[in-house]
C-alpha positions in Angstrom: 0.0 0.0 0.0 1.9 3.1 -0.5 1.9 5.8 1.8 -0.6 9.1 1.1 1.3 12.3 1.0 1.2 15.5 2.1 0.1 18.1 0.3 2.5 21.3 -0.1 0.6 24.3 -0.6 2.6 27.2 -3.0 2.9 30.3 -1.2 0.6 32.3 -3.7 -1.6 30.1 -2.5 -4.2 32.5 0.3 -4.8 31.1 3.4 -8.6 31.5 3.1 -8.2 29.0 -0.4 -5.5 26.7 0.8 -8.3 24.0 2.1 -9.6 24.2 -1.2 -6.4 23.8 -3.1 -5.3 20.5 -0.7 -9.3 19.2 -1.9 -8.5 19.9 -5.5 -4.8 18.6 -5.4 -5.8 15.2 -3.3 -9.0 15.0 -5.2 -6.8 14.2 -8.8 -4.0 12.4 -6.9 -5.9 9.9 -4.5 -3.6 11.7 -2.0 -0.7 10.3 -3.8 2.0 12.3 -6.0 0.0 10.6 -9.0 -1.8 11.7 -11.6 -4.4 10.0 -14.3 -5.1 12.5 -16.5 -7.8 12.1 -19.3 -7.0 15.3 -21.7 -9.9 16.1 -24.3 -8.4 19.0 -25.8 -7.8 17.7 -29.3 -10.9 18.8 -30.9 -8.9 22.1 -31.7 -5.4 20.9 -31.4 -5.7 18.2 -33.8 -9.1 19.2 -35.7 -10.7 15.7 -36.7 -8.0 14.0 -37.3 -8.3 11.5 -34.3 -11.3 11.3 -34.4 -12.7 11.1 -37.8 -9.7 8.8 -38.8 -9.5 4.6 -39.5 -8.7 3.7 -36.2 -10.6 5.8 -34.1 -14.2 4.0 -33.1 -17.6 4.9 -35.0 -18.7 6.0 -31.3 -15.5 9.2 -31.7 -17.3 10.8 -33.6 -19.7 12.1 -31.4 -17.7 14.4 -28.5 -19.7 13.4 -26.1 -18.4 10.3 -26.0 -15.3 11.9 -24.6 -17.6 12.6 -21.5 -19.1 9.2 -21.1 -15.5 7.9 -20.7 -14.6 10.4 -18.2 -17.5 9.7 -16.0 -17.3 6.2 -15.5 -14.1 5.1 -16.4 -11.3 5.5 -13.1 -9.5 8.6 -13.9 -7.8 11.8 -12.4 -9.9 14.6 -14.0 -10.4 15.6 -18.0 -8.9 18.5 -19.4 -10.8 20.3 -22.2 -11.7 23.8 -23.5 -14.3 25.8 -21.7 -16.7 25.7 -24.3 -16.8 21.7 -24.6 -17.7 22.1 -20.7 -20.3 24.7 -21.5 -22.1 22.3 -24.3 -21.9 19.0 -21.8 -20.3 19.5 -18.2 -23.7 19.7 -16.6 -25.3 16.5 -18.3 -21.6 15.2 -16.0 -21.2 17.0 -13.1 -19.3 14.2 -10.9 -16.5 14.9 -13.3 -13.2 16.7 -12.0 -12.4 19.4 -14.8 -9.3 20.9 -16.1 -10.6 24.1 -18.0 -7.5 24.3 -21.1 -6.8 28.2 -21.5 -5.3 28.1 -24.9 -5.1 25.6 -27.7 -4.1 26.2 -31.2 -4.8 23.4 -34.6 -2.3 21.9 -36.3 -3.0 23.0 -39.7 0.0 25.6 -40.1 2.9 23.8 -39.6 6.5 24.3 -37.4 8.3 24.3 -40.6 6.3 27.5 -42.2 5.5 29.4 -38.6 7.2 29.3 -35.2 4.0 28.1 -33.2 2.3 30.4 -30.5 -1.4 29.1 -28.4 -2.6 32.4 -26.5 -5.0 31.8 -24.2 -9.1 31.5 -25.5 -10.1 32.5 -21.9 -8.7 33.9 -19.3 -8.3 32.8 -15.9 -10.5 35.5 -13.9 -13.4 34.0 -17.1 -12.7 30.5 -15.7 -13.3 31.4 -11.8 -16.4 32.5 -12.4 -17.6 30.1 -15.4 -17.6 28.5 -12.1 -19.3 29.9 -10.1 -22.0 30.1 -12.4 -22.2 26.6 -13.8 -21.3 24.9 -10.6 -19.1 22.4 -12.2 -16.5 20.6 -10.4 -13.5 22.6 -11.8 -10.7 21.5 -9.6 -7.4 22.8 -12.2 -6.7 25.2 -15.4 -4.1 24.4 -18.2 -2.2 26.0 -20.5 0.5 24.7 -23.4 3.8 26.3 -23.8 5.9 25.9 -27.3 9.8 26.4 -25.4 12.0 28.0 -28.0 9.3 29.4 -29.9 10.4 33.1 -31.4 6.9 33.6 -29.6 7.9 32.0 -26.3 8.3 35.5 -24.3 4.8 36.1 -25.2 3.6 32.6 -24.1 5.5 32.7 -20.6 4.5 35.6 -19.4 0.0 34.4 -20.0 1.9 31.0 -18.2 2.9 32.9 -15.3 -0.1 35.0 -14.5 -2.2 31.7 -15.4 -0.7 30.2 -12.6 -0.6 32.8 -10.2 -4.4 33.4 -11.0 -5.4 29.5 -10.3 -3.2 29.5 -7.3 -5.6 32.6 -5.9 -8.5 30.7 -6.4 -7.9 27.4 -5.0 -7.1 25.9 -8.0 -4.2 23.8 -9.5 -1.9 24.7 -12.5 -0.9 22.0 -15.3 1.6 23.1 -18.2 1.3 21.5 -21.3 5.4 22.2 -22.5 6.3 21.3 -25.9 9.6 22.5 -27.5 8.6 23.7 -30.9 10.3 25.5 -33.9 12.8 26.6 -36.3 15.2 26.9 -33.2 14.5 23.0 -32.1 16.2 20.5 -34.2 15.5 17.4 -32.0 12.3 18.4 -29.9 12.5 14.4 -28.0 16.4 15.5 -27.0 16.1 14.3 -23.3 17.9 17.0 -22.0 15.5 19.7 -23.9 13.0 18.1 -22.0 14.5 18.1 -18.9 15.0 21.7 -19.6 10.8 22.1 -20.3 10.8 20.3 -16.7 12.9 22.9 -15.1 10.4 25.5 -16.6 7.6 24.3 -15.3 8.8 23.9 -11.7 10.0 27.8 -12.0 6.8 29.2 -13.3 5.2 27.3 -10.2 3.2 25.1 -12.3 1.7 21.4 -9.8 2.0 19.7 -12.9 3.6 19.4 -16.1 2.6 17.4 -19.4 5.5 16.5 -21.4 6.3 14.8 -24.5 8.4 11.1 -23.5 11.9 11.1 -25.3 13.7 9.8 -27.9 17.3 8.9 -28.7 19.0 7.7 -31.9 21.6 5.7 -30.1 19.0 3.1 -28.9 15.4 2.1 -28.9 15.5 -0.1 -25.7 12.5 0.9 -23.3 15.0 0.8 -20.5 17.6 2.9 -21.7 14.7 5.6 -22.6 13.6 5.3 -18.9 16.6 6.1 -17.5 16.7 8.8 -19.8 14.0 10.5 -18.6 15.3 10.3 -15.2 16.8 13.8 -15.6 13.3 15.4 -16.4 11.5 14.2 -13.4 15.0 15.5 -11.5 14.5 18.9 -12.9 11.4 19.2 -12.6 11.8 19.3 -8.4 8.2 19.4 -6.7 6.5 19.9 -10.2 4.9 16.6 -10.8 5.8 15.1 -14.2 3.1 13.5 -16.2 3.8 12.2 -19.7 2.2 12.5 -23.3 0.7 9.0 -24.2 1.1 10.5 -27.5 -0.9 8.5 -30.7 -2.6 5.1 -30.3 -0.4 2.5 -29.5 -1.0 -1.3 -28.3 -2.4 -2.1 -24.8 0.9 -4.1 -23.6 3.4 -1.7 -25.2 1.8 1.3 -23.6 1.2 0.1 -19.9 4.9 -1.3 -20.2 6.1 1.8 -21.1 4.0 3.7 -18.6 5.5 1.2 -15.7 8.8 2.2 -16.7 8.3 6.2 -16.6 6.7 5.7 -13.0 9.2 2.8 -11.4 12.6 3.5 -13.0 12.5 7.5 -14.1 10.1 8.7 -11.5 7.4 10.2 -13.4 4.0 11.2 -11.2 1.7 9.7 -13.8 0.3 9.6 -17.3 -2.1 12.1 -19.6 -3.6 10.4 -22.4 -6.1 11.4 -25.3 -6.4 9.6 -28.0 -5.0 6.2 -26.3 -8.3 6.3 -24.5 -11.0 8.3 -26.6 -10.2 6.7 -29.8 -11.5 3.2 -28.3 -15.0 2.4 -28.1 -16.6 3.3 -24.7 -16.7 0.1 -22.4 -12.8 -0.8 -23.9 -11.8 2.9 -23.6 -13.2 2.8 -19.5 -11.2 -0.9 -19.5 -8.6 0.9 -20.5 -8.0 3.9 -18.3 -8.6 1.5 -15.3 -6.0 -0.4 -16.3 -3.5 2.6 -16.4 -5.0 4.0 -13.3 -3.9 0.4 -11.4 -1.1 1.1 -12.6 -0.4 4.9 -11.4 -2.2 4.3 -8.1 -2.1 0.9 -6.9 1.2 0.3 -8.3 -0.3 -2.9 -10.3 2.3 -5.0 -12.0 2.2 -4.6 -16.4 0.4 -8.5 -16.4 -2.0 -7.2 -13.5 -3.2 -4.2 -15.4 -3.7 -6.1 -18.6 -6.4 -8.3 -16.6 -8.1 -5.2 -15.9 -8.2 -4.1 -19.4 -8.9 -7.6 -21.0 -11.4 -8.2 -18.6 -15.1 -8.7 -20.4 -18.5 -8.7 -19.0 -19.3 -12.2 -21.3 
């Protein structure tokens, strides 16, 4: 059984919104330093690629289903844009939200524009989108291109972000991607390690990176140990990793047992690993990767979970 932890509360954190804060952070992390999160932002980030493509399930196609999966499947919370909450959070209301500040498509690409994402709302809009819907919104998000000829602009909407969620009782996760004409290799470990080290100094809880790659080897091990230097940076910044596109079941909860037990990693966000399953596989699915992140279940214990059938 491993042992809960304790939350540490940032000191732009009020005293009159700390209880809320611990709620919010223990809520996502079962009182662990773990995190399952479901992200649902790819609507604009990825327009229909995922979900209008071969292997993505008829059932995709509809974004609800993305909601259906989040409430009833074993997860952290789901991170999407404000106005997917607005169209369907209330039909769900047991689900933790992550309201996602900015987002940008995919449709210009690196090699013709440096990217930027500004934010869509602001964080003052997302407080009281709150107040008035009454949704459980327990965090914000917001995705960072490092080395960006834009990144300046980007930092500084990270920063107040933060600060902003932190006043309201709320937690902070970074989405960091280096991006652009400047990046040659943007899956160079140490690049990542430097996103990491971003994160922790902007005062971000958590922070969504991209898993690396090397050229000298392909072995799962070696890309573990790898990583270590990430979670290193990243100091009491919790880092949660990409799942990236669809992948097999035993390949990705291998992998995924590696970033947690060898390089340290808090946890897991995944998309279109999950969404682009049909529902009662996709909900098989994230349990299996959530016995994984909280009950420290073994790769051949997890796969029961997701092979497991109601016939």
């Amino acid at each position: 059984m491993m042992e809960r932890q304790i939350v540490q509360v940032p000191a732009d954190v009020p005293k009159e919104k700390e209880q809320e804060y611990i709620k919010n952070i223990e809520t996502v992390t079962h009182g662990l330093r773990r995190m399952m999160l479901f992200a649902g932002d790819q609507k604009i980030e990825h327009l229909n690629d995922d979900f209008g493509s071969k292997e993505a399930s008829s059932e995709d196609a509809d974004p609800e289903h993305m909601f259906k999966i989040a409430s009833k499947a074993r997860i952290s919370c789901f991170a999407t844009q404000l106005g997917l909450l607005a169209k369907y959070g209330r039909d769900y209301p047991t689900i933790p939200y992550v309201v996602k500040l900015n987002s940008k498509s995919n449709i210009v690409p690196v090699e013709d524009k440096d990217p930027i994402s500004e934010e869509m709302v602001t964080p003052e809009e997302v407080v009281q989108f709150k107040k008035d819907s009454g949704l459980n919104i327990v965090g914000m998000g917001y995705t960072l291109y490092l080395g960006s000829e834009y990144e300046a602009e980007m930092l500084k909407e990270a920063s107040e972000a933060i600060l902003k969620s932190h006043q309201n009782g709320m937690f902070f996760i970074l989405w960091i991607y280096p991006r652009g004409k400047n990046v040659p290799d943007p899956y160079d470990p140490h690049l990542i390690a430097g996103a990491t080290g971003v994160a922790v100094s902007l005062g971000s809880d958590f922070v969504k990176v991209t898993y690396p790659k090397i050229k000298e080897s392909n072995d799962p091990l070696v890309l573990a140990e790898k990583f270590k230097e990430a979670v290193s940076a990243a100091g009491r910044t919790m880092v949660i990793v990409s799942g990236g596109s669809k992948m097999e079941v035993p390949e990705f909860l291998e992998q995924l047992h590696n970033q947690i037990h060898i390089s340290g990693a808090a946890g897991n966000a995944t998309g279109r690993n999950v969404h682009m399953r049909p529902l009662e596989e996709a909900i098989r699915f994230c349990d299996a990767i959530s016995a994984i992140v909280f009950d420290d279940a073994t790769v051949s214990e997890a796969l029961k979970i997701y092979e497991h059938t109601n016939a």
